[in-house]
C-alpha positions as CSV (number, residue, x, y, z in Angstrom):
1,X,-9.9,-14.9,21.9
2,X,-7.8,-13.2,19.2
3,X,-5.9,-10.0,18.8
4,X,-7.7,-6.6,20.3
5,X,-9.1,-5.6,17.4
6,X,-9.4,-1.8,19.1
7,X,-5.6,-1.5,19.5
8,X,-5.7,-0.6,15.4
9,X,-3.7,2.5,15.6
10,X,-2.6,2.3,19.0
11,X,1.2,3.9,19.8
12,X,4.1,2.9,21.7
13,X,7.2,5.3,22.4
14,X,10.5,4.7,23.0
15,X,10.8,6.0,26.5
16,X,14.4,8.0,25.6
17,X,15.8,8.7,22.5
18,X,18.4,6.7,21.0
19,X,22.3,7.8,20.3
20,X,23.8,6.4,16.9
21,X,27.3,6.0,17.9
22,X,30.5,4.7,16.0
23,X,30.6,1.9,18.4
24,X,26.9,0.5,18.0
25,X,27.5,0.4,13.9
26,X,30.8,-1.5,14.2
27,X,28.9,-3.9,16.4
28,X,26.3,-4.4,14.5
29,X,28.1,-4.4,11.0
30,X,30.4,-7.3,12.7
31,X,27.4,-8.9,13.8
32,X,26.0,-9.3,10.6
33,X,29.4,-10.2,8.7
34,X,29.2,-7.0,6.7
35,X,32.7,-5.5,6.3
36,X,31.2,-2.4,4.4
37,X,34.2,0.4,5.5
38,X,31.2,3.3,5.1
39,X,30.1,1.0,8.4
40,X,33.4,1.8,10.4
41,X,35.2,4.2,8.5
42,X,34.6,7.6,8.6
43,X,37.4,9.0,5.6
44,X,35.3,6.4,3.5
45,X,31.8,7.6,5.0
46,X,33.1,11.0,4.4
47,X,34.4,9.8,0.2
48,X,31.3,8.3,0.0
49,X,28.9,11.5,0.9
50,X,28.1,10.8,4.1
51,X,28.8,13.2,7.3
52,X,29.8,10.3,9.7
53,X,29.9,6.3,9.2
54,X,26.3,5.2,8.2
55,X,24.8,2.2,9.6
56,X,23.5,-1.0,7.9
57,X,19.8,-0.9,6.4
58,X,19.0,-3.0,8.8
59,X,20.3,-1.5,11.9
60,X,16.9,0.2,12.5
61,X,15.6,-3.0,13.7
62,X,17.4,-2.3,17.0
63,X,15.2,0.6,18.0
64,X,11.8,-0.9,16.3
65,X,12.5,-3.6,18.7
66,X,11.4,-1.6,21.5
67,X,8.1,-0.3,20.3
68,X,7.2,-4.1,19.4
69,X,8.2,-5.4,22.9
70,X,5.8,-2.8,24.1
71,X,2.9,-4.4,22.3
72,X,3.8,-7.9,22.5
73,X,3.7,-7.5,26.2
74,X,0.8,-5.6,26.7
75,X,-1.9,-7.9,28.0
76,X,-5.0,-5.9,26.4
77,X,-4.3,-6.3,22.8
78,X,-4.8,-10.5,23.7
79,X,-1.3,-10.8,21.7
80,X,-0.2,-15.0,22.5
81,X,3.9,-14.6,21.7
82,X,4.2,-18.2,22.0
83,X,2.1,-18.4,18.6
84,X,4.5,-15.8,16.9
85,X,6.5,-16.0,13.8
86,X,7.8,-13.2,11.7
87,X,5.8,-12.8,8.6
88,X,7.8,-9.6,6.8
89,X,9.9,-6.6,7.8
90,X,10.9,-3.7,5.2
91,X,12.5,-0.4,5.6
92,X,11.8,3.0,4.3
93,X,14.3,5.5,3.7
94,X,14.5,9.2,3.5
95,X,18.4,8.8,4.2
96,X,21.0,6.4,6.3
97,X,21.5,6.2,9.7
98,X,24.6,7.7,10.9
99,X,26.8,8.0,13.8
100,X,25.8,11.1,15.7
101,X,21.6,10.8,15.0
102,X,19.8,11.3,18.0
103,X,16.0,9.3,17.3
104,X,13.0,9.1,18.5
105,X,10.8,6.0,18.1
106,X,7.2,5.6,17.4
107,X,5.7,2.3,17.1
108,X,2.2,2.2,15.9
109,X,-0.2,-0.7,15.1
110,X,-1.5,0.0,11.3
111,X,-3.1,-3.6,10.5
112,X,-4.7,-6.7,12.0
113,X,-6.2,-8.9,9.9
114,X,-7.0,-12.9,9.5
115,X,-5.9,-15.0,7.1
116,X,-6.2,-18.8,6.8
117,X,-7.2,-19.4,10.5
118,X,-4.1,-17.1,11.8
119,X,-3.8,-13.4,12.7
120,X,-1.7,-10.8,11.1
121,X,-0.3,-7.9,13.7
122,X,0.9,-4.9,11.3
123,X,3.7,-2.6,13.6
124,X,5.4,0.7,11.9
125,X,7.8,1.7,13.5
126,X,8.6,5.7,12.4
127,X,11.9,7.1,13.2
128,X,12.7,10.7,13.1
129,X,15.5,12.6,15.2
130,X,15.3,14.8,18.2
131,X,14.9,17.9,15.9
132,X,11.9,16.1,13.9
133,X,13.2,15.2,10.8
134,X,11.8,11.8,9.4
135,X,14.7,9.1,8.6
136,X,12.6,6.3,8.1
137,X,10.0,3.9,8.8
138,X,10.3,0.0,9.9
139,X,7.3,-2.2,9.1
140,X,7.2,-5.6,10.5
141,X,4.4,-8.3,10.3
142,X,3.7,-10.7,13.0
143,X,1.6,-13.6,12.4
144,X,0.0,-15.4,15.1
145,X,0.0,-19.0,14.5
146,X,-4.5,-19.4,15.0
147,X,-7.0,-22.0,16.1
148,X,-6.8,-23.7,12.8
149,X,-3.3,-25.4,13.7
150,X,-5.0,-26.4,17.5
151,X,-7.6,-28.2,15.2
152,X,-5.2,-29.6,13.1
153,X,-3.1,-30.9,16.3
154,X,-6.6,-32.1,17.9
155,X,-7.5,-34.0,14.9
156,X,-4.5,-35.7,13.9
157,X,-4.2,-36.7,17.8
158,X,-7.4,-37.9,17.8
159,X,-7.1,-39.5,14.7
160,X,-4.3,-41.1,16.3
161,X,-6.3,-42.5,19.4
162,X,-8.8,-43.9,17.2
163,X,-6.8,-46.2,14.9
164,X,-5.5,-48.1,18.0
């Protein structure tokens, strides 16, 4: 049946903002192997420019993964998980992430689109802080594994069948 095609532009909101702490950097800086001291640090966050410890460029992920869990479950846009693989994710900074931000999440869907027999989901994910100001926007692209593999797996098993 495919992807809702009307859910182009549709929003999901994080239902409470999110607290940066100390803590949640460390975490996720260990989790990633990334010893970084601007990551756990906060005399060399503070050397460095920086107001408290920053987190990784990839920390934002955490809070994107909300608004994305939103869609994936949502039975109108016709989204099959099982068919999912990540296609892309990239990160647009006005500044860091740092311990102390306070954000608000916005996931929208920007693009669906079709390309060799599967579906491409588009989500930006726009994070600004309780006050308003804009610290950056998440993109991630799903693809949706399509028909063309079903016919694929049809034909080779009844190419199989055949030959016997």
């Amino acid at each position: 049946m495919g992807i809702n095609r009307e859910y182009l532009g549709r929003e999901y909101r994080s239902p409470q903002p999110y607290e940066v702490t100390r803590g949640k950097i460390r975490e996720f800086a260990d989790a990633i192997g990334d010893p970084n001291p601007v990551y756990s640090d906060t005399a060399t966050a503070h050397a460095a420019g920086y107001g408290d410890v920053i987190a990784p460029p990839t920390f934002p992920v955490i809070m994107g993964m909300e608004g994305m869990s939103q869609a994936v479950v949502d039975p109108e846009l016709r989204l099959d998980f099982s068919r999912v693989v990540h296609g892309d994710q990239s990160f647009d900074y006005n500044r860091p992430l740092q311990a102390g931000d306070v954000v608000e999440t916005v996931t929208r869907i920007t693009k669906i689109s079709s390309l060799g027999g599967n579906e491409l989901l588009t989500l930006e994910s726009e994070m600004r802080t309780v006050e308003g100001e804009h610290v950056l926007t998440a993109v991630n692209m799903l693809v949706v594994r399509g028909a063309a593999d079903e016919g694929a797996e049809a034909g080779s098993a009844e190419g199989q069948g055949s030959s016997a």
